[in-house]
C-alpha positions as CSV (number, residue, x, y, z in Angstrom):
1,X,25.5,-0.9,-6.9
2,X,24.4,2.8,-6.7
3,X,22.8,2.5,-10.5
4,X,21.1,-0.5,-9.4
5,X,19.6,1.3,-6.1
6,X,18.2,4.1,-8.5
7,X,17.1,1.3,-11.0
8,X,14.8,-0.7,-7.8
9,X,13.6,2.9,-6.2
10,X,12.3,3.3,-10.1
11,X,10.5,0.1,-10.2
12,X,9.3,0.2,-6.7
13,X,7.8,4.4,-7.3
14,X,6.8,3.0,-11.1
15,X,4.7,0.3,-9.0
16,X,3.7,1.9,-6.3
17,X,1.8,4.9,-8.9
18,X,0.4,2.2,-10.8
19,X,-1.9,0.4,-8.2
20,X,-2.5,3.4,-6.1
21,X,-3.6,5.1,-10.0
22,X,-5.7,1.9,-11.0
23,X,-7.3,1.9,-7.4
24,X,-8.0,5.5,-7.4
25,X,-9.3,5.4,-10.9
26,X,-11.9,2.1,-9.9
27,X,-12.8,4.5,-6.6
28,X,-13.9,7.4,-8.3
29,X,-16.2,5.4,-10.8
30,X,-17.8,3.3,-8.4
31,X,-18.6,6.2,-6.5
32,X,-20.0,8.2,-9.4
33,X,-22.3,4.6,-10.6
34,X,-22.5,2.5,-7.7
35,X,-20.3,-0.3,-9.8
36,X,-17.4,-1.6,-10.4
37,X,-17.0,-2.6,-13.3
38,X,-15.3,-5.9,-15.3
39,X,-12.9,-3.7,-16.8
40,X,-12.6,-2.3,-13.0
41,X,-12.1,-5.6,-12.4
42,X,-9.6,-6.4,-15.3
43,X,-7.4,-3.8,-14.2
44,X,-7.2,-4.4,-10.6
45,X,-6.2,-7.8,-11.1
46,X,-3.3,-7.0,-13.6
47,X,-2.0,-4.1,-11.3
48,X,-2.3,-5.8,-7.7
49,X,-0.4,-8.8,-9.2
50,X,2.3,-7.2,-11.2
51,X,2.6,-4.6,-8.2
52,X,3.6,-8.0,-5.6
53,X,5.8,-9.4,-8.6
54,X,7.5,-6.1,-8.5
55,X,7.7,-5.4,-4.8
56,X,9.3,-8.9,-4.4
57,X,12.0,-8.1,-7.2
58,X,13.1,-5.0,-5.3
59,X,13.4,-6.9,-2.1
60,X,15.2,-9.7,-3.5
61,X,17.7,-7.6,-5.1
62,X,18.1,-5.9,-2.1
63,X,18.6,-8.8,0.2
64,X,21.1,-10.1,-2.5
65,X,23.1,-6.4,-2.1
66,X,23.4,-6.9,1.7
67,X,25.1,-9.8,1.8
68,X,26.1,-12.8,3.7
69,X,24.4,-11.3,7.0
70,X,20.9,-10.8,5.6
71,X,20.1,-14.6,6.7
72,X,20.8,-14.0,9.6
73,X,17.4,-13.4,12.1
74,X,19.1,-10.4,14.0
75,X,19.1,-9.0,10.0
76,X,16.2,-6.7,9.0
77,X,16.4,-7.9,5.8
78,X,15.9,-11.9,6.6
79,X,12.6,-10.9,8.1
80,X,11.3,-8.8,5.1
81,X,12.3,-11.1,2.5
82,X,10.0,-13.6,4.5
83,X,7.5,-11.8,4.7
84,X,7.5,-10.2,0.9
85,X,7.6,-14.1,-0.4
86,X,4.4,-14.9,2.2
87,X,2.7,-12.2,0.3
88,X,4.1,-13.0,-2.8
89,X,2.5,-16.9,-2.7
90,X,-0.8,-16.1,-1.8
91,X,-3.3,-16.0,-4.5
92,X,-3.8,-12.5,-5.9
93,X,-0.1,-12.8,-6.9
94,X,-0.4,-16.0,-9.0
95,X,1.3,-16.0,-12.5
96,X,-2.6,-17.6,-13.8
97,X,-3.6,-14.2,-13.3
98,X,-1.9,-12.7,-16.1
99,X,-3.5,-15.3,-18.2
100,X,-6.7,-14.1,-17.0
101,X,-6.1,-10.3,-18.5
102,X,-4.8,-12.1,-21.3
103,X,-7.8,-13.8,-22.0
104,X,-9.8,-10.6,-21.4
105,X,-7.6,-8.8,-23.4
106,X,-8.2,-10.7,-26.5
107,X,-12.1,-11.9,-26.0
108,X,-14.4,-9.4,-24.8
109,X,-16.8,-11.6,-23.8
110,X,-14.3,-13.2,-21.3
111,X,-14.8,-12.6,-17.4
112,X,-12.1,-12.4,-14.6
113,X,-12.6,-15.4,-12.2
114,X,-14.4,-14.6,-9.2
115,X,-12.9,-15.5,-5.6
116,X,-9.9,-17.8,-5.1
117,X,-8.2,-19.2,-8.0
118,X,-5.8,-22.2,-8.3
């Protein structure tokens, strides 16, 4: 159980650099142009989606680890599986989203979707 601790504060740190890194990144441009960018754009997508897939591995492994007692309300971890999975359906963490970077990816003329997508 300790390696897989180590293994979920990795992915969590790993995830955690890589939006905070593709935020910063889209910050200081837009402030030097005034713009942000499609490929701005492009990356913010892939990161904030991948970042809520990744956040909701670590907290399902971890409410697997404690056991029985995590369904239990009077549980911290009942409550923050809840909520991870609330964030984790809303829309900027839909798996069509990948297929959006894909797309971009591979034709350059190709455009991330603008406001909610289904």
């Amino acid at each position: 159980m300790l390696g897989a601790i180590g293994r979920l504060e990795g992915n969590l740190r790993a995830a955690r650099a890589y939006i905070y890194g593709t935020a910063a990144e889209a910050w200081r441009d837009v402030m030097q142009t005034g713009k942000l960018t499609e490929t701005h754009r492009t990356a913010l997508r892939l990161a904030s989606t991948w970042t809520i897939h990744q956040a909701a591995s670590v907290v399902d492994a971890a409410y697997h680890m404690a056991g029985a007692t995590a369904v239990f309300r009077a549980n911290k971890f009942e409550r923050r599986f809840r909520d991870m999975h609330a964030i984790a359906q809303q829309i900027q963490a839909r798996d069509n989203h990948y297929e959006d970077v894909g797309r971009v990816i591979l034709d350059a003329s190709a455009t991330i979707p603008r406001g909610p997508t289904a």
